[in-house]
PyMOL CGO cylinders between C-alpha atoms (Angstrom):
from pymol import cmd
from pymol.cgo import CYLINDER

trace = [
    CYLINDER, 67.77, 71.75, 129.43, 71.10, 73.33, 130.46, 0.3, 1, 1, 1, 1, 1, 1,
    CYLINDER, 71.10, 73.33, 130.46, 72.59, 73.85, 133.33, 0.3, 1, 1, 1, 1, 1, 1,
    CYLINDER, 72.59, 73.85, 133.33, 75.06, 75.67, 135.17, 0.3, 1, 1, 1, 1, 1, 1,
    CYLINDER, 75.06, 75.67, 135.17, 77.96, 76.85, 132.71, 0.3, 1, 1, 1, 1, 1, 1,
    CYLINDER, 77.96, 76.85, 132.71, 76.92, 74.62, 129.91, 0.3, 1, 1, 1, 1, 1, 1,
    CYLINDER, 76.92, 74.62, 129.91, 76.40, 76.34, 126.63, 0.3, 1, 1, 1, 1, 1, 1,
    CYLINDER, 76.40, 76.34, 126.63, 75.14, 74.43, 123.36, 0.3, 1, 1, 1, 1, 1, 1,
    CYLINDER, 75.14, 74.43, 123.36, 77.24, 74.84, 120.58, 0.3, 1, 1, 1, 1, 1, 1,
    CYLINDER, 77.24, 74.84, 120.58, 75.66, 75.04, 116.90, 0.3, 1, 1, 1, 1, 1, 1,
    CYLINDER, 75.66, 75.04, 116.90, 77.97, 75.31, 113.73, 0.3, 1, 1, 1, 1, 1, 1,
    CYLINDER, 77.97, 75.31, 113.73, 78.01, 79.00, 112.14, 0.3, 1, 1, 1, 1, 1, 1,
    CYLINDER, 78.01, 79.00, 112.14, 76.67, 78.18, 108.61, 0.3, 1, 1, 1, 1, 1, 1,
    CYLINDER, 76.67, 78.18, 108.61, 77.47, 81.30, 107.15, 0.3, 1, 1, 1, 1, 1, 1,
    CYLINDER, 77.47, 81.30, 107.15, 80.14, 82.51, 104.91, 0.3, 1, 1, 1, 1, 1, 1,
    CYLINDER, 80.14, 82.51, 104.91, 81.78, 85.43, 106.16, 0.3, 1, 1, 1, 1, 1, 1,
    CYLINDER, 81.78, 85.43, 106.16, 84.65, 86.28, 103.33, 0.3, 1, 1, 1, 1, 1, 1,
    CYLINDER, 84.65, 86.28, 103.33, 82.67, 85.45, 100.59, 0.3, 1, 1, 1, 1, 1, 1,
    CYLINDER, 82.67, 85.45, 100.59, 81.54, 88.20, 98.94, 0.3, 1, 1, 1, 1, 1, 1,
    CYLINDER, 81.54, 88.20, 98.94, 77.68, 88.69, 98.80, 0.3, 1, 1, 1, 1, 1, 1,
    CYLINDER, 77.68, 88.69, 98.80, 75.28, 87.59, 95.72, 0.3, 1, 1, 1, 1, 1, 1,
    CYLINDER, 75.28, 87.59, 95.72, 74.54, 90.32, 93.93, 0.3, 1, 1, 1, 1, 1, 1,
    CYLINDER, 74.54, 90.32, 93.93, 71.17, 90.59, 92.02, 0.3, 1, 1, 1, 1, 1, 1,
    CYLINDER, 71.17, 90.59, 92.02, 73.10, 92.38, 88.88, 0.3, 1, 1, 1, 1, 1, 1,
    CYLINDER, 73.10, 92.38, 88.88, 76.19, 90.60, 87.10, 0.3, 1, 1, 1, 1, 1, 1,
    CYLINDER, 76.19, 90.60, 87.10, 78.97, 92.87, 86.23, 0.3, 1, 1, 1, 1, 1, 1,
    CYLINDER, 78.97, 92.87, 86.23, 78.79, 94.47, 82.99, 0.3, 1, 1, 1, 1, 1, 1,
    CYLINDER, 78.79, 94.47, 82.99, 81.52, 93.57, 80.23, 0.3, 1, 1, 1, 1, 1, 1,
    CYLINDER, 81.52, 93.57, 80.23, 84.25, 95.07, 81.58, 0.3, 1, 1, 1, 1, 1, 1,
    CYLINDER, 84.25, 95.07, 81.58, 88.35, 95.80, 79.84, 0.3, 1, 1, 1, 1, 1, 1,
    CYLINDER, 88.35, 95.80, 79.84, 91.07, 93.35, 81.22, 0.3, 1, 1, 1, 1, 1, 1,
    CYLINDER, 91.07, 93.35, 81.22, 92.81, 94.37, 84.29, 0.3, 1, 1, 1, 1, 1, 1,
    CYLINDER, 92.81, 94.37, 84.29, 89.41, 96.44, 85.26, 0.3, 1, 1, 1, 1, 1, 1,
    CYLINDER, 89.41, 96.44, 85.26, 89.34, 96.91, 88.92, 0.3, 1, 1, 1, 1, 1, 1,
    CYLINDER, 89.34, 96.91, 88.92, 85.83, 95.26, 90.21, 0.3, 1, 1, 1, 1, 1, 1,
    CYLINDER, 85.83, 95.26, 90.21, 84.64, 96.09, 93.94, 0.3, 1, 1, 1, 1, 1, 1,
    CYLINDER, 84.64, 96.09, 93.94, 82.19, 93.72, 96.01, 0.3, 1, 1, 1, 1, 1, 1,
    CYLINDER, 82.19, 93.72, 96.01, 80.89, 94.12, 99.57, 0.3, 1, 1, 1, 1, 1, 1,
    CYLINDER, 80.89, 94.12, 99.57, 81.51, 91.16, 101.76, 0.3, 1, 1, 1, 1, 1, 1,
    CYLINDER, 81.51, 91.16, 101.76, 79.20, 89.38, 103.98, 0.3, 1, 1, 1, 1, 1, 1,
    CYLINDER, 79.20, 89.38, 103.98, 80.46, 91.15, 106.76, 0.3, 1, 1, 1, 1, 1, 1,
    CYLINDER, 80.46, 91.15, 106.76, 79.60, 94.34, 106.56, 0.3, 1, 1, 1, 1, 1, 1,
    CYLINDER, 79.60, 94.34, 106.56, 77.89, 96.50, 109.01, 0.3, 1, 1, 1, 1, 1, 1,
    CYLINDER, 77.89, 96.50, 109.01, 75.44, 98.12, 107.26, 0.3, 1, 1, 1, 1, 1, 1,
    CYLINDER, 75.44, 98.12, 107.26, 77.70, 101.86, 108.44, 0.3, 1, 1, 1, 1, 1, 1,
    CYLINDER, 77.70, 101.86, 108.44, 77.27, 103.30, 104.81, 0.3, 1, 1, 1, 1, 1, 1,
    CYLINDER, 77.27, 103.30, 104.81, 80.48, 104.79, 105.27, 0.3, 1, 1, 1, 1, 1, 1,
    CYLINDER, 80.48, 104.79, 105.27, 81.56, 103.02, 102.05, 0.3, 1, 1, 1, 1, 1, 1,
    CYLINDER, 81.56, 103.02, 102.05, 78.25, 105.22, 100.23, 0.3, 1, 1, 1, 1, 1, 1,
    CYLINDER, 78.25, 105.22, 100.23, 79.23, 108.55, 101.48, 0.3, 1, 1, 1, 1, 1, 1,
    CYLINDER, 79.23, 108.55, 101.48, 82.50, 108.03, 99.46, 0.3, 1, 1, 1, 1, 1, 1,
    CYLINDER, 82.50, 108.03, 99.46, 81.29, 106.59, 96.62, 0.3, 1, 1, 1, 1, 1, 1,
    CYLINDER, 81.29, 106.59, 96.62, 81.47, 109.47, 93.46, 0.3, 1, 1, 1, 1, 1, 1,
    CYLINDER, 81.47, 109.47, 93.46, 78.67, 107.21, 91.14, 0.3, 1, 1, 1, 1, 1, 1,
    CYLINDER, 78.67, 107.21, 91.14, 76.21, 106.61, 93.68, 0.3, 1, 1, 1, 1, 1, 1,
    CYLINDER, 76.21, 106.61, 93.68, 76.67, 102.81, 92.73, 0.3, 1, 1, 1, 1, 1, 1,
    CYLINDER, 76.67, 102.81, 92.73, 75.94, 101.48, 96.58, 0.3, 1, 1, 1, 1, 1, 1,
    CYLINDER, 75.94, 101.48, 96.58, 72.84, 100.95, 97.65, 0.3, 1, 1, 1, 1, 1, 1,
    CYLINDER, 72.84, 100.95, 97.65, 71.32, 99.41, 100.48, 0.3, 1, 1, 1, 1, 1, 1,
    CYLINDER, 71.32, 99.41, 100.48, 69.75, 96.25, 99.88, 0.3, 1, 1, 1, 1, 1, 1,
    CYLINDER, 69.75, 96.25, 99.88, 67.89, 93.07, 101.44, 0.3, 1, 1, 1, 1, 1, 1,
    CYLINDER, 67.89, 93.07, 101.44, 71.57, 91.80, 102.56, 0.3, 1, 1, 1, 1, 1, 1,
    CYLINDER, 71.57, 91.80, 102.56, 72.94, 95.05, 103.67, 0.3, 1, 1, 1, 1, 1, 1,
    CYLINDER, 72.94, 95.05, 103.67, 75.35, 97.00, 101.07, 0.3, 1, 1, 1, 1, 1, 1,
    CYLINDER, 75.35, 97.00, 101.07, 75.98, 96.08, 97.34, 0.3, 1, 1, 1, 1, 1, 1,
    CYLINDER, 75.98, 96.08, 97.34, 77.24, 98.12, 94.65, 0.3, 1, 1, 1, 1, 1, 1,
    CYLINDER, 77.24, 98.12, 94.65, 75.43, 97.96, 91.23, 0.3, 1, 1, 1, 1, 1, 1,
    CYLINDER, 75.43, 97.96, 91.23, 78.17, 97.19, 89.06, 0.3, 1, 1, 1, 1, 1, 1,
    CYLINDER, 78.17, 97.19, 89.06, 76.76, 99.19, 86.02, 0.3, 1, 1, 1, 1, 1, 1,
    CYLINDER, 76.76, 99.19, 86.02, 77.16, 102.36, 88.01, 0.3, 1, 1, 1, 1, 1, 1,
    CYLINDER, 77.16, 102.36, 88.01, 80.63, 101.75, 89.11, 0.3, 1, 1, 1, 1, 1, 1,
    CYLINDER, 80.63, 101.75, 89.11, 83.29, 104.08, 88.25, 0.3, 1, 1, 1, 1, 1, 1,
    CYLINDER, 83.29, 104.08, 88.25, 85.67, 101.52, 89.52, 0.3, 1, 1, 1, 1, 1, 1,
    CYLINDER, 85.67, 101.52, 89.52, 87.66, 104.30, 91.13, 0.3, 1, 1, 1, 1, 1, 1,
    CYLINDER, 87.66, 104.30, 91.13, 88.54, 102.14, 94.80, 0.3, 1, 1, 1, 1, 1, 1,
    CYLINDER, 88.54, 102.14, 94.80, 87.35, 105.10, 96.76, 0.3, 1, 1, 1, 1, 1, 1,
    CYLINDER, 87.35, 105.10, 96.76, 84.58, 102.69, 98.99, 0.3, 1, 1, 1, 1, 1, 1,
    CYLINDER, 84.58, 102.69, 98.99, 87.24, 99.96, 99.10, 0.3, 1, 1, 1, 1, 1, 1,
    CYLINDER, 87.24, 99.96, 99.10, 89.84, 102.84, 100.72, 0.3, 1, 1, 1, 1, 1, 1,
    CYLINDER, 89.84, 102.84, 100.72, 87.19, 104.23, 102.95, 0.3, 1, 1, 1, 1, 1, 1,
    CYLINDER, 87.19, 104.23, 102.95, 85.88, 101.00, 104.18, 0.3, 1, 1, 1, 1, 1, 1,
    CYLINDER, 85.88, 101.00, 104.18, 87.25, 101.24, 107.94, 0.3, 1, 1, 1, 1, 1, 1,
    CYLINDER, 87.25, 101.24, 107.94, 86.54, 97.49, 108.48, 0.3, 1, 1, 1, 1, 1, 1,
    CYLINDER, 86.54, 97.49, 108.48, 87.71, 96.31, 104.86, 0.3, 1, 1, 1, 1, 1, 1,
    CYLINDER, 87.71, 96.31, 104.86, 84.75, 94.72, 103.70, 0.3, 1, 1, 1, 1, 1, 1,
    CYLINDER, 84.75, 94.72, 103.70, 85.20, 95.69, 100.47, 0.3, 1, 1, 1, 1, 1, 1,
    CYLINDER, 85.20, 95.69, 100.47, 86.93, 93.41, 98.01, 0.3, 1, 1, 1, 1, 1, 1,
    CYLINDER, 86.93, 93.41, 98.01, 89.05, 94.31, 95.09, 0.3, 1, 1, 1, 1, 1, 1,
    CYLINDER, 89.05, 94.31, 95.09, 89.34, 91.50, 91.91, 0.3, 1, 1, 1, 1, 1, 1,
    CYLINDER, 89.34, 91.50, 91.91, 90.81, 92.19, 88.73, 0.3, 1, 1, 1, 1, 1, 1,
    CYLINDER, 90.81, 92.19, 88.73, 88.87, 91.38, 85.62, 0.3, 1, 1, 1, 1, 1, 1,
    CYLINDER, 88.87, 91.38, 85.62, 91.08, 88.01, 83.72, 0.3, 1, 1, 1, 1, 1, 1,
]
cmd.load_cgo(trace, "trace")
């Protein structure tokens, strides 16, 4: 039991950069494609959706995640992301 000011401290086992599994792979895509993922730490705001010209984000079991085979790959969710939870990778 605890007492007084004492507060028990557990590790936070989650990854909060890494950007979130998503249950479709990116389609075969042209080198130096833009590709845009949603991070873990998004809000859930669907700010990022109301931008989005393809309707490519959806809201799924872990929040936000664009379906890569809709993607225009335009950057418009990654620009209107107000907490930048979007990430931006080049395809190699």
């Amino acid at each position: 039991m605890l007492t007084g000011s004492a507060v028990a401290a557990t590790p936070l086992l989650v990854d909060l950069v890494a950007p979130r599994a998503h249950a479709e792979a990116a389609p075969e895509l042209p080198k130096g494609t833009k590709v845009y993922f949603i991070n873990n730490q998004c809000i859930g705001c669907q700010v990022c959706r109301t931008y989005c010209p393809g309707q490519a984000i959806r809201f799924g079991n872990c929040g936000n995640e664009i379906v890569q085979s809709k993607c225009l790959h335009c950057g418009t969710c990654y620009r209107g992301c107000h907490i930048s939870n979007i990430s931006e990778t080049v395809v190699a």
